[in-house]
C-alpha positions in Angstrom: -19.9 151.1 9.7 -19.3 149.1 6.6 -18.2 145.7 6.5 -14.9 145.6 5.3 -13.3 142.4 7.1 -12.4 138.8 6.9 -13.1 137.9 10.2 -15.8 135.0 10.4 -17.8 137.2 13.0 -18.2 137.3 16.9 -17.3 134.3 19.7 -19.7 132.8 21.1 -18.4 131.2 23.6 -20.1 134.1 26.3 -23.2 131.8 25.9 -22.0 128.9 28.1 -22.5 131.8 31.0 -25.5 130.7 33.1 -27.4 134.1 32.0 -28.4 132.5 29.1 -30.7 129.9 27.9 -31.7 127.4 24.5 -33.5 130.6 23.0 -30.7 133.4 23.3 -28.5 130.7 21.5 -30.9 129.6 19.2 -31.3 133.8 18.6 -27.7 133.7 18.2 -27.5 131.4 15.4 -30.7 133.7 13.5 -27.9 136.6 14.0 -25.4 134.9 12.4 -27.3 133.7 9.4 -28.8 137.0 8.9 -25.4 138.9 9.1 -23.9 136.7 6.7 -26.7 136.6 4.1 -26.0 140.0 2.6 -28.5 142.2 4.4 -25.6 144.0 5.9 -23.6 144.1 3.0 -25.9 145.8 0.3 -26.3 148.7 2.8 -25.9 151.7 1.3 -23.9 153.8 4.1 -23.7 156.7 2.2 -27.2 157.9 2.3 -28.2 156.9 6.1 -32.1 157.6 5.4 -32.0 154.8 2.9 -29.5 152.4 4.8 -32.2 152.8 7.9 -34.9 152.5 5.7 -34.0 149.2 4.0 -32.4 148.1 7.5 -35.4 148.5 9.5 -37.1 146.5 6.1 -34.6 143.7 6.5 -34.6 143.5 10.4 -38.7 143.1 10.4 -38.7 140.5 7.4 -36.6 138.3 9.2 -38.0 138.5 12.4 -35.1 140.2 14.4 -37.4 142.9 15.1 -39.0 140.8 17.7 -36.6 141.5 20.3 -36.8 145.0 20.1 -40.3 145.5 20.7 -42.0 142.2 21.9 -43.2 139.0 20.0 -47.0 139.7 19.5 -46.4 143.3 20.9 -48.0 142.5 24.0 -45.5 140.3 25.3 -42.7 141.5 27.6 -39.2 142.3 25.7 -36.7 139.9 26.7 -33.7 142.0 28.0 -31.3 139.5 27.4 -32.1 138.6 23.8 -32.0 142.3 22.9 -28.7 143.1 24.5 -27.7 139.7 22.9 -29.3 141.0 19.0 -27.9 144.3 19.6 -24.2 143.3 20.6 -24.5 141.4 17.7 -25.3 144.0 15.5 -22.7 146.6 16.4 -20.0 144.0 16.0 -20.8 144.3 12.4 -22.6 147.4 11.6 -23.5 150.7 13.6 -26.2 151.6 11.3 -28.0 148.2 11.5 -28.0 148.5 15.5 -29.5 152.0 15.5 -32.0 150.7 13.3 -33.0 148.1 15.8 -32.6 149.8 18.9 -34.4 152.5 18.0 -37.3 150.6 17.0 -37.2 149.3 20.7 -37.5 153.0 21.9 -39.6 154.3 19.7 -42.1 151.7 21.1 -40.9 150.9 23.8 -43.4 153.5 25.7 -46.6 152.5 23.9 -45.9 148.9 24.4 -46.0 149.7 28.2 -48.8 152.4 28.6 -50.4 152.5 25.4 -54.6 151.7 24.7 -55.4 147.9 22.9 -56.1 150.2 19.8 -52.6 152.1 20.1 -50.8 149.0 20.0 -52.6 147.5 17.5 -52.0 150.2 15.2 -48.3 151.1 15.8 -46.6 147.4 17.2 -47.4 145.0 14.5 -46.1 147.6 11.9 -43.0 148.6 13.9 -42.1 144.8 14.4 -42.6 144.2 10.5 -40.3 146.9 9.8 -43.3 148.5 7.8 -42.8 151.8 10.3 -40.3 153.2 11.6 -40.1 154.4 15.5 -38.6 157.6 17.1 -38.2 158.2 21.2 -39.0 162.2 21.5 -37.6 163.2 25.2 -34.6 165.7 24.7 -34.9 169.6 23.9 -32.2 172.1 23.7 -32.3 173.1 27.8 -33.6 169.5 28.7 -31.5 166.8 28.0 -30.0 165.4 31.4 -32.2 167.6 33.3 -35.7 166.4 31.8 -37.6 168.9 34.4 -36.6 171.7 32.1 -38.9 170.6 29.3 -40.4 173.2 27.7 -42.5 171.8 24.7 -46.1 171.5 26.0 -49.3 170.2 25.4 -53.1 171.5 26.7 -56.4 169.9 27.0 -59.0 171.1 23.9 -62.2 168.9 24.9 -60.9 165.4 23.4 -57.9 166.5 22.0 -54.2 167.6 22.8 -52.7 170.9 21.1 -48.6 170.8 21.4 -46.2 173.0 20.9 -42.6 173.6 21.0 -39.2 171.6 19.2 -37.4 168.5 20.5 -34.0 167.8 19.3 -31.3 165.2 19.1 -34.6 162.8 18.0 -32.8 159.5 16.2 -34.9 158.6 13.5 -35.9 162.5 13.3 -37.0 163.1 9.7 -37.7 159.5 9.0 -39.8 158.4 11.6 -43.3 157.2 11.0 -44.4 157.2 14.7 -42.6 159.6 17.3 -43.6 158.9 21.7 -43.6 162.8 22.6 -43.3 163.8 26.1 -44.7 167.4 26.7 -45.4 169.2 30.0 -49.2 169.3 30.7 -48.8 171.0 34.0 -50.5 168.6 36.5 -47.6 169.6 38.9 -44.2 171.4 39.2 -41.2 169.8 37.6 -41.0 165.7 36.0 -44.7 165.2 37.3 -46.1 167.8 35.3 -44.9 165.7 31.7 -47.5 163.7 30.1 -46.6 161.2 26.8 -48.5 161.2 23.5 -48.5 159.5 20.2 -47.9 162.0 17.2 -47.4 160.5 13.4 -45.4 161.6 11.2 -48.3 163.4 8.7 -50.1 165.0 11.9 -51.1 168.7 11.0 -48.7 171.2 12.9 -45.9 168.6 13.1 -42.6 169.4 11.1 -38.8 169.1 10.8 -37.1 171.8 12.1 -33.6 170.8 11.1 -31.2 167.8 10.2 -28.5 167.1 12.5 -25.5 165.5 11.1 -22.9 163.7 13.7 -19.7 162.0 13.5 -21.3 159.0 13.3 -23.9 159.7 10.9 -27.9 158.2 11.4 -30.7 160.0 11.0 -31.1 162.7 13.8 -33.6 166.0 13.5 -34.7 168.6 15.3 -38.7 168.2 15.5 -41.2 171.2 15.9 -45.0 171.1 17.1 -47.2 174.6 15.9 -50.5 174.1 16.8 -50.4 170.5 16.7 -53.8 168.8 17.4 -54.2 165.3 18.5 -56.6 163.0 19.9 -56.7 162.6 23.4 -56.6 158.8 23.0 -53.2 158.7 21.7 -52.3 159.7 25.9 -49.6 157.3 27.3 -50.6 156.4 30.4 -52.6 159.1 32.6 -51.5 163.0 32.7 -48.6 163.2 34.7 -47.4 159.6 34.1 -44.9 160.5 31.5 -41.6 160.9 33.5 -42.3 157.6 34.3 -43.2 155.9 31.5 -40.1 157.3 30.0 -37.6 156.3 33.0 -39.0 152.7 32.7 -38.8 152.3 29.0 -34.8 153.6 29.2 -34.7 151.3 31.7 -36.1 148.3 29.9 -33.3 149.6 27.0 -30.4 151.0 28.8 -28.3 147.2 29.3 -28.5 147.4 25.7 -26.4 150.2 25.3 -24.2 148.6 27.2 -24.5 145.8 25.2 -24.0 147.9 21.9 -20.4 149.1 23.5 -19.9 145.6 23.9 -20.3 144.5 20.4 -18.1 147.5 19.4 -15.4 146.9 21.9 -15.1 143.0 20.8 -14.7 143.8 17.2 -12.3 146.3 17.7 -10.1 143.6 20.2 -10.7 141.1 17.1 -9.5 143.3 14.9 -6.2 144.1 16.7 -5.6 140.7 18.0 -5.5 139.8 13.5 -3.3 142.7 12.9 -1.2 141.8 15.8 -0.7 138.4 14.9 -0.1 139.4 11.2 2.0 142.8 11.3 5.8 142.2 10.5 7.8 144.3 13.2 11.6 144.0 14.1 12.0 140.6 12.8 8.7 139.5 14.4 5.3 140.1 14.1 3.6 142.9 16.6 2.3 140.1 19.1 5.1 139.0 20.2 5.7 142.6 21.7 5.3 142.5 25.2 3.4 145.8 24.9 1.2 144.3 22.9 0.5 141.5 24.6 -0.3 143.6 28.1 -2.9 146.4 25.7 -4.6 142.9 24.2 -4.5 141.9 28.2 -6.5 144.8 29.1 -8.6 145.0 26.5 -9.8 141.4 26.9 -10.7 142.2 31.0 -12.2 145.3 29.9 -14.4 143.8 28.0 -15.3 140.7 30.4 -16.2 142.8 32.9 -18.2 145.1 30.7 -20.2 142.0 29.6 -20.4 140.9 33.1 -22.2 143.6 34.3 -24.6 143.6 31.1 -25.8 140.2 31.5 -26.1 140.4 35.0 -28.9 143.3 34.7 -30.2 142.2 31.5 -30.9 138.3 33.6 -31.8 140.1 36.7 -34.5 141.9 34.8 -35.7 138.7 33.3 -35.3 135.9 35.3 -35.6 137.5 39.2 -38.3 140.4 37.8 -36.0 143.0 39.9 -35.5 146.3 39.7 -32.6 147.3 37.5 -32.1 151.0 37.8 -28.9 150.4 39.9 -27.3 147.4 37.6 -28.4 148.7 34.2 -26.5 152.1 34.9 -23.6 150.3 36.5 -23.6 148.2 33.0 -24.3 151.1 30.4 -21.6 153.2 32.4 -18.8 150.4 32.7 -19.2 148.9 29.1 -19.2 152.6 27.3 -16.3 154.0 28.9 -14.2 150.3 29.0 -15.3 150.2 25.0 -13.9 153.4 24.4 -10.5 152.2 25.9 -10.5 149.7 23.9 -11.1 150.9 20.8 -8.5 153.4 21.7 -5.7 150.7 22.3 -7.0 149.2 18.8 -6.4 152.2 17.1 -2.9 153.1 18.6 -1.9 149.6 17.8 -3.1 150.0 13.9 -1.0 153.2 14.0 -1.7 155.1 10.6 -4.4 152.5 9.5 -5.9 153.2 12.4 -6.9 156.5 11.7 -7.4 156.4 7.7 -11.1 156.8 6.7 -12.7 153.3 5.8 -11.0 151.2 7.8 -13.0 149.7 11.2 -10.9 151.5 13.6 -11.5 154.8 12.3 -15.2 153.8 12.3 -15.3 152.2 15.5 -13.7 155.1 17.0 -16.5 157.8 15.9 -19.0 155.3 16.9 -18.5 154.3 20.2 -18.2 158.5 21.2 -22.0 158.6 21.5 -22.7 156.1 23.3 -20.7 157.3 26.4 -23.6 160.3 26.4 -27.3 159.0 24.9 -29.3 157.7 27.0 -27.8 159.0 30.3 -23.7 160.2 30.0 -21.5 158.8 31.9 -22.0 161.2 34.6 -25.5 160.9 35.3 -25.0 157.5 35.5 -22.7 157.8 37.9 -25.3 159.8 40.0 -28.0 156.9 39.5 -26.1 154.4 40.9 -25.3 156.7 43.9 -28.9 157.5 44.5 -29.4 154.0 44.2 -27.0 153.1 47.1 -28.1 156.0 49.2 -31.7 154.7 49.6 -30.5 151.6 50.6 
């Protein structure tokens, strides 16, 4: 999504809210000066390789990419300063959120159970924005339902020998460094799945095919033939990978939230200029009371949304509790409320709305994924019941 608006960027005012501290708004301030320095700008949206290239380039050179993946690499990521970096980033470009997000994920799981040399080799160049990261969990029968993964990998003395596709991998195609999970067959279902390392020149590895979506980023369907690795690029022990891959999406899935968030609020800053500015039977469109009860719901929408995502993102943070419950609750609220309200924004532009180029239009393809990656709205739905249910 392009920037193609006179609005002086995102409120702040959400940081008076006692989740926060001096850093996230010190953070805040970083965001803003980057945004408005032209990094965004001189994107080239066209040719989403490059734009995530010289994204991820940008990000890393001006330290951004610290929240995504850990100052140092070995210290924890701060949930609240991503959510925070990524909200950010969506109110003013898609592209330039995937790009840091995904260099969160693609880590994410090496950061957590990778060797001292793993994370020596891979963290220092993701953070720069030297590599770029991809998260490899979904295949064509095993996207919600991760026990029917079918790539696997087998022992060979000190190696590992994979084989079989992933697909729907962000970053597919233009990754550097991909986290694979592959079932090694220590026992039936999710504990049988073990978590690798593969790069991106590793014999046997290979693009399979490009995806293209309605909102466009780089996406692939990846293939392993015969692919040998060293054992030492393991995540974790055998079976472990299930689990390093719930808790990295759950160290990441507030941000999603957060990323509807940033969407949402640009789309309610949008309509609330328009409203204020469109001439309409000898008035201007906010003086409609229709207007004014959409721009009521739309502002609640999103309070609540960002409610829920700061409250998981601090809990995470501050109390070192569990967040399975919260961050679902968050990521499932915030999706679905930000499509609403991108909805309401659109209606209100009427034919702008819809006419390629302008934000809504954008906004509108954008926010559609989110509601599915990384859990759909309906698994969430079943987290947070399983959640309650143990209780």
């Amino acid at each position: 999504m392009a920037v193609h608006s006179k609005l002086p960027g995102p409120a702040r005012d959400f940081l008076d809210w006692p989740f926060f501290d001096a850093s996230h708004k010190a953070l805040a301030e970083k965001l803003d000066a980057f945004a408005t320095s032209g990094a965004l700008g001189d994107i080239d949206h066209a040719d989403t390789d490059k734009a995530c290239r010289a994204l991820v380039r940008s990000l890393g050179e001006a330290g951004l990419l610290d929240a995504a993946t850990g100052a140092g690499g070995t210290t924890p990521i701060d949930s609240r300063a991503a959510c925070l970096t990524r909200e950010t980033l969506t109110w003013h470009d898609g592209l330039a959120d995937f790009a840091f997000a995904m260099q969160g994920l693609g880590t994410g799981a090496i950061g957590l159970s990778g060797s001292e040399q793993l994370r020596a080799t891979v963290l220092p160049k993701a953070r720069s924005g030297e590599w770029i990261a991809a998260f490899a969990l979904s295949e064509k029968d095993a996207g919600s339902d991760v026990a029917a993964m079918a790539c696997a990998a087998s022992r060979d003395g000190e190696h590992y020998v994979l084989d079989g596709n992933k697909t729907w991998i962000s970053n597919g195609g233009i990754a550097d460094v991909y986290t694979v999970f592959a079932r090694t067959g220590e026992a039936p279902g999710t504990r049988g799945i073990s978590a690798f390392v593969v790069f991106a020149d590793d014999p046997g590895f290979s693009i399979a095919e490009r995806i293209d979506v309605i909102a466009p980023h780089p996406l692939a369907t990846i293939r392993f033939d015969n692919c040998r690795i060293p054992a030492s690029r393991l995540l974790g022990t055998p079976g472990e990978g299930f689990k390093i891959a719930m808790r990295t999406l759950d160290i990441f899935r507030a941000s999603v939230a957060a990323a509807a968030l940033g969407f949402a609020k640009r789309a309610l800053d949008e309509a609330l200029a328009h409203a204020k500015s469109r001439k309409m039977f000898g008035n201007t469109l906010s003086d409609l009371q229709l207007t004014e009860a959409a721009l009521g719901d739309m502002a609640a929408e999103i309070d609540a949304a960002a409610l829920l995502t700061y409250r998981a993102a601090w809990r995470r943070d501050v109390q070192g509790l569990p967040t399975t419950r919260e961050a679902a609750m968050a990521k499932m609220v915030a999706t679905e409320n930000a499509q609403k309200v991108i909805d309401r924004a659109v209606q209100m532009f009427g034919g702008r709305g819809v006419r390629v180029g302008e934000i809504t239009e954008s906004l509108y393809r954008e926010i559609r994924a989110l509601r599915i990656y990384e859990g759909a709205t309906e698994v969430q739905k079943l987290i947070i019941a399983r959640e309650l249910l143990k209780a």
